[in-house]
C-alpha positions in Angstrom: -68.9 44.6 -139.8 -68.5 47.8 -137.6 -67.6 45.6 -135.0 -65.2 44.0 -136.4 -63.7 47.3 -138.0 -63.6 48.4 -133.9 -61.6 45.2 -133.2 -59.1 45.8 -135.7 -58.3 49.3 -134.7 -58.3 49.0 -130.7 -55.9 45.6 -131.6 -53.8 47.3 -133.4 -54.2 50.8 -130.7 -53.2 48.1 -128.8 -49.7 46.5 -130.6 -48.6 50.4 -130.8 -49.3 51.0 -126.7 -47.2 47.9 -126.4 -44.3 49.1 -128.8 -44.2 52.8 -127.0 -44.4 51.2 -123.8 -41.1 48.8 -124.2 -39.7 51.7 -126.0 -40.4 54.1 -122.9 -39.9 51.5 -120.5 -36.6 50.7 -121.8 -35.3 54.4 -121.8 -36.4 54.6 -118.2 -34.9 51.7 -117.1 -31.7 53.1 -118.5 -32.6 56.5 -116.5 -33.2 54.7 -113.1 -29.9 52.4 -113.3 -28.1 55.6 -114.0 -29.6 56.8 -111.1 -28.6 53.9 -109.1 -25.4 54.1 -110.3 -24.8 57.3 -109.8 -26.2 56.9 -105.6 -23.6 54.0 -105.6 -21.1 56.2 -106.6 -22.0 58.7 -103.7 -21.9 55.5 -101.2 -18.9 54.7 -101.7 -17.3 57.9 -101.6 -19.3 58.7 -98.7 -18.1 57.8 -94.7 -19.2 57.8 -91.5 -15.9 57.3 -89.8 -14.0 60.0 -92.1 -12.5 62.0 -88.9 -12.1 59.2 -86.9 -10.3 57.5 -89.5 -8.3 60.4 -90.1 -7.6 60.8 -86.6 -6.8 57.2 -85.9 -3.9 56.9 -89.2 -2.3 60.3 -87.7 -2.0 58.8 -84.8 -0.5 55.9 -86.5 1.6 58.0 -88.5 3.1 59.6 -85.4 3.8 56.1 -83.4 5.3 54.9 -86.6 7.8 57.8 -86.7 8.9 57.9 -82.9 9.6 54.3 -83.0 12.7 54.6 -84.9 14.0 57.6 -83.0 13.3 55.3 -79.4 15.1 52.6 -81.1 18.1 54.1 -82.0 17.9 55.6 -78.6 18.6 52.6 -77.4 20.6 51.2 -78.9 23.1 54.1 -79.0 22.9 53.5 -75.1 23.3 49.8 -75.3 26.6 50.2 -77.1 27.2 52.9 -74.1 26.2 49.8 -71.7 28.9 48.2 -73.2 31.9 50.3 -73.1 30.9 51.1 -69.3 31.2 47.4 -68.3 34.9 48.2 -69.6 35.3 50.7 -68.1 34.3 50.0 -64.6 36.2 47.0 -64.9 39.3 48.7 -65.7 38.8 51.5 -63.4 38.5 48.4 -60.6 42.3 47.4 -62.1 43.7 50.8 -62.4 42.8 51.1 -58.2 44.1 47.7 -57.4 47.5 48.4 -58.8 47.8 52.0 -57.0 46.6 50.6 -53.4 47.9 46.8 -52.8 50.4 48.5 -50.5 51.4 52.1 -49.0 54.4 51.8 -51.4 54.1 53.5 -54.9 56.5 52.3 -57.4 58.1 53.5 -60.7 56.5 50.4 -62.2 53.5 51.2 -60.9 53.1 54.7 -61.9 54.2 53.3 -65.2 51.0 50.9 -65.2 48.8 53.2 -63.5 48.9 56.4 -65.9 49.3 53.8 -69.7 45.6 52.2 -68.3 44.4 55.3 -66.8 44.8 57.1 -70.5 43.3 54.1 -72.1 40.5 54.6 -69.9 40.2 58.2 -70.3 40.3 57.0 -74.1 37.6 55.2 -73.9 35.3 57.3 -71.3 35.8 60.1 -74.5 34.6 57.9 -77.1 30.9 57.9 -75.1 28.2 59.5 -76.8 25.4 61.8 -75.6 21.8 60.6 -76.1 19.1 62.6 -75.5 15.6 61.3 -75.9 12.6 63.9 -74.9 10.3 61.5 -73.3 13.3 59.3 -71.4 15.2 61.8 -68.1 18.4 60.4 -67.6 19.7 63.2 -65.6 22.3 64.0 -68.3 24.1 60.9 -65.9 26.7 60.2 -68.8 27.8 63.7 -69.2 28.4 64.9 -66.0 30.3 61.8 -65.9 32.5 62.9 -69.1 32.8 66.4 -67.4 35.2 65.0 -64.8 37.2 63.4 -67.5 39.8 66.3 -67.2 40.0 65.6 -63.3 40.4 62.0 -63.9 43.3 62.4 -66.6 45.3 64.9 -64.1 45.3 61.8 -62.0 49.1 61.1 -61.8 50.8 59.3 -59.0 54.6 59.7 -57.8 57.0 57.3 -56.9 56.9 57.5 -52.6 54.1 56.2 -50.0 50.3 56.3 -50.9 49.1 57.9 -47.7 51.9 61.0 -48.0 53.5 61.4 -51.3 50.3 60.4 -52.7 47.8 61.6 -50.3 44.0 61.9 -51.6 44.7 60.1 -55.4 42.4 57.4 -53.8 39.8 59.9 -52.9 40.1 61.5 -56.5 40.1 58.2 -58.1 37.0 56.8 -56.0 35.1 60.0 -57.0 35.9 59.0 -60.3 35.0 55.1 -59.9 31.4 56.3 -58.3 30.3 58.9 -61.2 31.3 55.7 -63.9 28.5 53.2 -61.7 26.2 56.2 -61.6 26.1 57.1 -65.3 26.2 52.7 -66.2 23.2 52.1 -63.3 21.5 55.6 -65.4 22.3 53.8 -68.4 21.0 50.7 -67.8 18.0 52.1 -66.6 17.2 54.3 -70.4 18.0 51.0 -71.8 15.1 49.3 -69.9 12.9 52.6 -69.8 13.2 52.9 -73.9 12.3 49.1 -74.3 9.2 49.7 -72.0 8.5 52.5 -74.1 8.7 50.6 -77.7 6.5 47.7 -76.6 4.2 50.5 -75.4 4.5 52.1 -79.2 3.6 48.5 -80.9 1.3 47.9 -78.4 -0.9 51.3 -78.8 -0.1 50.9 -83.0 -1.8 47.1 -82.4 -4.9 48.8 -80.9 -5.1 51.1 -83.7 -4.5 48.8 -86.4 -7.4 46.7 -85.5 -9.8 49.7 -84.5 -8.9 50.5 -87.9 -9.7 47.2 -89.3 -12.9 47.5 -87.7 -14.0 50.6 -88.7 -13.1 49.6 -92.4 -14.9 46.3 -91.6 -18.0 48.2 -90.7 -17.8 51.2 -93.1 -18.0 48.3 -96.4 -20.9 46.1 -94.4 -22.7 49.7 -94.3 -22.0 50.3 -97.8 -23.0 47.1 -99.0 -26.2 47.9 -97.1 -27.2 50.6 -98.6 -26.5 49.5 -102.3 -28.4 46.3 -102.1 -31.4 48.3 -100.6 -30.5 50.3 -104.0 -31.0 47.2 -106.0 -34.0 46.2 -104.4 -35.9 49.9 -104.7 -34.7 49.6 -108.3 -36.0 46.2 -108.7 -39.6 46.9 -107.3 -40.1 49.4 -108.9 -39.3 48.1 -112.3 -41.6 44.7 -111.6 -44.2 47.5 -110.4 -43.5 49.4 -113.7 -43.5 46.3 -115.4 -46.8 44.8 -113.8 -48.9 47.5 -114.6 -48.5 47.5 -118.4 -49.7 44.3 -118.1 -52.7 44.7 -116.4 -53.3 47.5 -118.9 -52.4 45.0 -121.5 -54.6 42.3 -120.5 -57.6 44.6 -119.9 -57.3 46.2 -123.3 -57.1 42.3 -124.9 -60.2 41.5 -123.4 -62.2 44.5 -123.9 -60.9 44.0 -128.0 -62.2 40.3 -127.5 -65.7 42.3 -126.5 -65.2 44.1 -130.1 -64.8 41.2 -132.2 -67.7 38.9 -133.2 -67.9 35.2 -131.8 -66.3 32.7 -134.2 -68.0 29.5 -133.5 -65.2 26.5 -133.0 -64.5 24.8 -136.2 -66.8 21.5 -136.8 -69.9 23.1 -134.4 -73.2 23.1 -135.7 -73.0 27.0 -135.2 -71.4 27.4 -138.2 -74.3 26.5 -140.6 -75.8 29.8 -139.6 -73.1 31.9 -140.9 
């Protein structure tokens, strides 16, 4: 009878471990995923690459900003380009009609001075780029500073070599500044190309350094929190596996408690 009075009470000792233990186990398996959340959080707002990162997207920042500036460097030069290929082209004209012979006619004069001022016209309407990586030897304008001498440029009716005597010297002088400043001009146009392929060229590198960092940033991240999930894992199972060793030695030593019940129908149970 005592026995069986022991049984009882270490079975139901038993049923109320089990209970606190789920209980507890259950309050610390909400304790260690708030942990584990809470070390995810920290992974993801921790990097490794912070300052390169940083470093790279400034960089990035500043190509991205002098790209526009280069371009419209260029092309304010291209439209430049274009009003120079006028120009020398008239200025080839305006020479023509002033040296075919050594005679210098009202009708010339007339000719020479209406394209001269539509030159001088359009030699004004140039603009001044300035671009502080690009040296163009401020080509364009010296080249508008000898406008005034160009515009004074007046012949008279009479002979070229007397009456006229060094207009084809003044106006050659002329002619030579207008190639230097196109050839200069040509050249920025070419220089500032060189210098935006260079721009998407560098941003390309960075962009994908970039994407590789990110790339390798997340894979390390990911890392980490599945290590996470496994530490929390084991040590639930471990948690887990040693109640029921606990468990299972406390059932047999109740089974050690109880009296032996003979199986029903064996001749055992005569005897009691």
């Amino acid at each position: 009878m005592a026995n069986t009075i022991s049984a009882t009470l270490a079975a139901i000792s038993q049923a109320s471990a089990k209970t606190a233990f789920e209980v507890q186990f259950n309050s610390l398996q909400n304790t260690l995923i708030k942990r584990y959340n809470n070390e995810v959080d920290k992974i993801n707002d921790s990097s490794t690459t912070t300052h390169r990162v940083e470093s790279l997207e400034n960089e990035e920042k500043q190509l991205l900003a002098a790209l526009p500036i280069l371009e419209q460097y260029r092309i304010g030069n291209e439209n430049n380009n274009s009003q120079f290929e006028v120009i020398l082209e008239d200025l080839n004209t305006l020479r023509s009609q002033i040296t075919n012979d050594n005679n210098v006619t009202a009708d010339e004069v007339t000719a020479f001075t209406t394209l001269r001022d539509q030159i001088a016209d359009r030699v004004y309407n140039l603009y001044l780029y300035v671009h502080p990586d690009i040296n163009d030897g401020n080509a364009t304008q010296r080249f508008k500073e000898s406008l005034d001498d160009f515009k004074a440029l007046t012949p008279v009716v009479g002979t070229l070599d007397g009456d006229n005597a060094g207009l084809t010297d003044s106006l050659d002088t002329f002619i030579n500044s207008a190639t230097v400043a196109s050839t200069v001009t040509q050249n920025t146009i070419t220089t500032a190309l060189d210098l935006e392929f260079k721009i998407q060229s560098d941003f390309s590198t960075i962009d994908a350094e970039l994407l590789q960092l990110t790339y390798e940033e997340s894979t390390r991240r990911a890392t980490e929190i599945d290590n996470l999930k496994v530490d929390l894992g084991n040590t639930l199972r471990a948690i887990s596996l040693s109640f029921e060793i606990n468990s299972q030695l406390a059932t047999q030593l109740n089974q050690g408690l109880s009296e032996p019940v003979p199986p029903a129908g064996s001749v055992l149970n005569f005897f009691t």
